[in-house]
C-alpha positions as CSV (number, residue, x, y, z in Angstrom):
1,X,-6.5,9.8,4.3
2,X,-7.0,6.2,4.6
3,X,-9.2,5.2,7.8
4,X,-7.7,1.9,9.0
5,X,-10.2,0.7,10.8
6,X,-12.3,-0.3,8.2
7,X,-10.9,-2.6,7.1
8,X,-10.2,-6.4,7.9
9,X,-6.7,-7.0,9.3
10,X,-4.9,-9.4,7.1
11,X,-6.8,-9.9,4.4
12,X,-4.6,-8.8,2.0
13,X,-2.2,-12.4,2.5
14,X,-5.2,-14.3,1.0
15,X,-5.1,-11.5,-2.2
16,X,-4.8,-13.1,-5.8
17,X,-5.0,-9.7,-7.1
18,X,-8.0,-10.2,-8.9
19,X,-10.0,-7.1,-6.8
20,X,-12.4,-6.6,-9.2
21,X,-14.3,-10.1,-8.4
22,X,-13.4,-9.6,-4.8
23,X,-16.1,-9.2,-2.2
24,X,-14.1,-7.8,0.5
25,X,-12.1,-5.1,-1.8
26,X,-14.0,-2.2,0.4
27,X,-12.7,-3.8,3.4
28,X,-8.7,-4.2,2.1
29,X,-6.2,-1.8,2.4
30,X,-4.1,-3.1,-0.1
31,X,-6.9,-2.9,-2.2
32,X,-7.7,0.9,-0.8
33,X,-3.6,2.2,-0.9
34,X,-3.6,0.7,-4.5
35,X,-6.6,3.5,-5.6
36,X,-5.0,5.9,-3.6
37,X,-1.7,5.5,-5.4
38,X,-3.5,5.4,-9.2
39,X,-5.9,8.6,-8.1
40,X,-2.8,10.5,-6.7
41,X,-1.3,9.5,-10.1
42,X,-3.8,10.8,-12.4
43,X,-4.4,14.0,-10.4
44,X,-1.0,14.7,-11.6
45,X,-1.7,14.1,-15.2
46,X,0.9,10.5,-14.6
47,X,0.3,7.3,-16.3
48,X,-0.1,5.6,-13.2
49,X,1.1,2.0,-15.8
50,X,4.5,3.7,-16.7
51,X,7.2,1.7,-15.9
52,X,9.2,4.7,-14.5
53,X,6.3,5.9,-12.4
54,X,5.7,2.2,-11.1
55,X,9.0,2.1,-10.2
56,X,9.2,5.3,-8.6
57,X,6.5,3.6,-6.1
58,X,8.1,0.5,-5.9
59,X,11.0,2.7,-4.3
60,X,8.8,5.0,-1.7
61,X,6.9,1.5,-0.7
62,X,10.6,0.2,0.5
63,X,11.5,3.3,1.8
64,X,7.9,3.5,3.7
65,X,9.0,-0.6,5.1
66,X,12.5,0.4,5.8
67,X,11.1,2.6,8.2
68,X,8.0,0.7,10.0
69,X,11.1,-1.8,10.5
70,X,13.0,0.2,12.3
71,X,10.0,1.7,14.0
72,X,9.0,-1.8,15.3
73,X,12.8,-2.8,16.1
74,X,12.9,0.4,18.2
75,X,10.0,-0.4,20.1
76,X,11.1,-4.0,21.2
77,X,14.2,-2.6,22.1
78,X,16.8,-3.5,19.6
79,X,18.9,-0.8,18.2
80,X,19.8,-0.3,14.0
Protein backbone atom coordinates (compact mmCIF):
# COMPACT_ATOMS: atom_id res chain seq x y z
CA UNK A 1 0.00 0.00 0.00
CA UNK A 2 1.13 3.34 -1.14
CA UNK A 3 0.66 6.10 1.69
CA UNK A 4 -0.30 9.23 -0.29
CA UNK A 5 0.35 11.65 1.92
CA UNK A 6 3.84 11.55 1.71
CA UNK A 7 4.33 12.73 -0.94
CA UNK A 8 4.33 16.20 -2.79
CA UNK A 9 1.29 16.79 -4.95
CA UNK A 10 2.25 17.38 -8.45
CA UNK A 11 5.60 16.84 -8.67
CA UNK A 12 5.59 14.30 -11.01
CA UNK A 13 4.64 17.13 -14.15
CA UNK A 14 8.17 18.57 -13.51
CA UNK A 15 9.54 14.55 -13.93
CA UNK A 16 12.41 14.09 -16.73
CA UNK A 17 12.43 10.57 -15.64
CA UNK A 18 15.87 10.62 -14.58
CA UNK A 19 14.80 9.50 -10.66
CA UNK A 20 17.92 8.24 -9.89
CA UNK A 21 19.57 11.98 -9.63
CA UNK A 22 16.28 13.20 -8.26
CA UNK A 23 16.14 14.57 -4.78
CA UNK A 24 12.54 14.39 -4.28
CA UNK A 25 12.09 10.64 -5.74
CA UNK A 26 10.99 9.60 -1.85
CA UNK A 27 8.45 12.20 -2.03
CA UNK A 28 6.90 11.22 -5.79
CA UNK A 29 4.34 8.84 -6.40
CA UNK A 30 5.15 8.32 -9.79
CA UNK A 31 8.43 7.61 -8.75
CA UNK A 32 6.91 5.24 -5.68
CA UNK A 33 3.98 3.33 -8.18
CA UNK A 34 6.88 2.79 -10.65
CA UNK A 35 8.78 0.46 -7.75
CA UNK A 36 5.69 -0.88 -6.82
CA UNK A 37 4.97 -2.04 -10.35
CA UNK A 38 8.85 -3.52 -10.95
CA UNK A 39 8.78 -5.28 -7.20
CA UNK A 40 5.17 -6.75 -7.90
CA UNK A 41 6.85 -7.84 -11.23
CA UNK A 42 9.85 -9.67 -9.95
CA UNK A 43 7.94 -11.24 -7.03
CA UNK A 44 6.34 -13.01 -9.80
CA UNK A 45 9.47 -14.17 -11.42
CA UNK A 46 8.40 -11.34 -14.63
CA UNK A 47 10.80 -9.33 -16.51
CA UNK A 48 9.34 -6.30 -15.42
CA UNK A 49 11.39 -4.77 -19.23
CA UNK A 50 9.36 -7.25 -21.44
CA UNK A 51 7.64 -5.72 -23.90
CA UNK A 52 4.48 -7.92 -23.35
CA UNK A 53 4.54 -7.29 -19.58
CA UNK A 54 5.01 -3.45 -20.13
CA UNK A 55 2.26 -3.50 -22.20
CA UNK A 56 0.11 -5.42 -20.11
CA UNK A 57 0.59 -2.30 -17.64
CA UNK A 58 0.27 0.19 -20.03
CA UNK A 59 -3.37 -1.44 -20.45
CA UNK A 60 -4.36 -1.74 -16.46
CA UNK A 61 -2.92 2.09 -16.13
CA UNK A 62 -5.77 3.16 -18.88
CA UNK A 63 -8.16 1.05 -17.43
CA UNK A 64 -7.18 2.46 -13.81
CA UNK A 65 -7.74 6.45 -15.69
CA UNK A 66 -10.84 5.28 -17.44
CA UNK A 67 -12.20 4.88 -14.31
CA UNK A 68 -10.88 7.95 -11.91
CA UNK A 69 -12.65 9.75 -15.08
CA UNK A 70 -15.65 8.62 -14.66
CA UNK A 71 -15.33 8.76 -10.88
CA UNK A 72 -14.66 12.54 -11.10
CA UNK A 73 -17.38 13.07 -13.92
CA UNK A 74 -19.84 11.43 -11.50
CA UNK A 75 -19.06 13.58 -8.80
CA UNK A 76 -19.58 16.92 -10.64
CA UNK A 77 -22.63 15.63 -11.85
CA UNK A 78 -22.30 14.69 -15.52
CA UNK A 79 -23.48 11.29 -16.48
CA UNK A 80 -21.20 8.62 -19.02
Amino acid sequence: MIKKDRFIAGIYNYCDRWCEHCAFRFRCFLYAKEEKRIAKHRAKGEDPNDWKVIIKDIEESFTETKQLLYQTANEMGARP
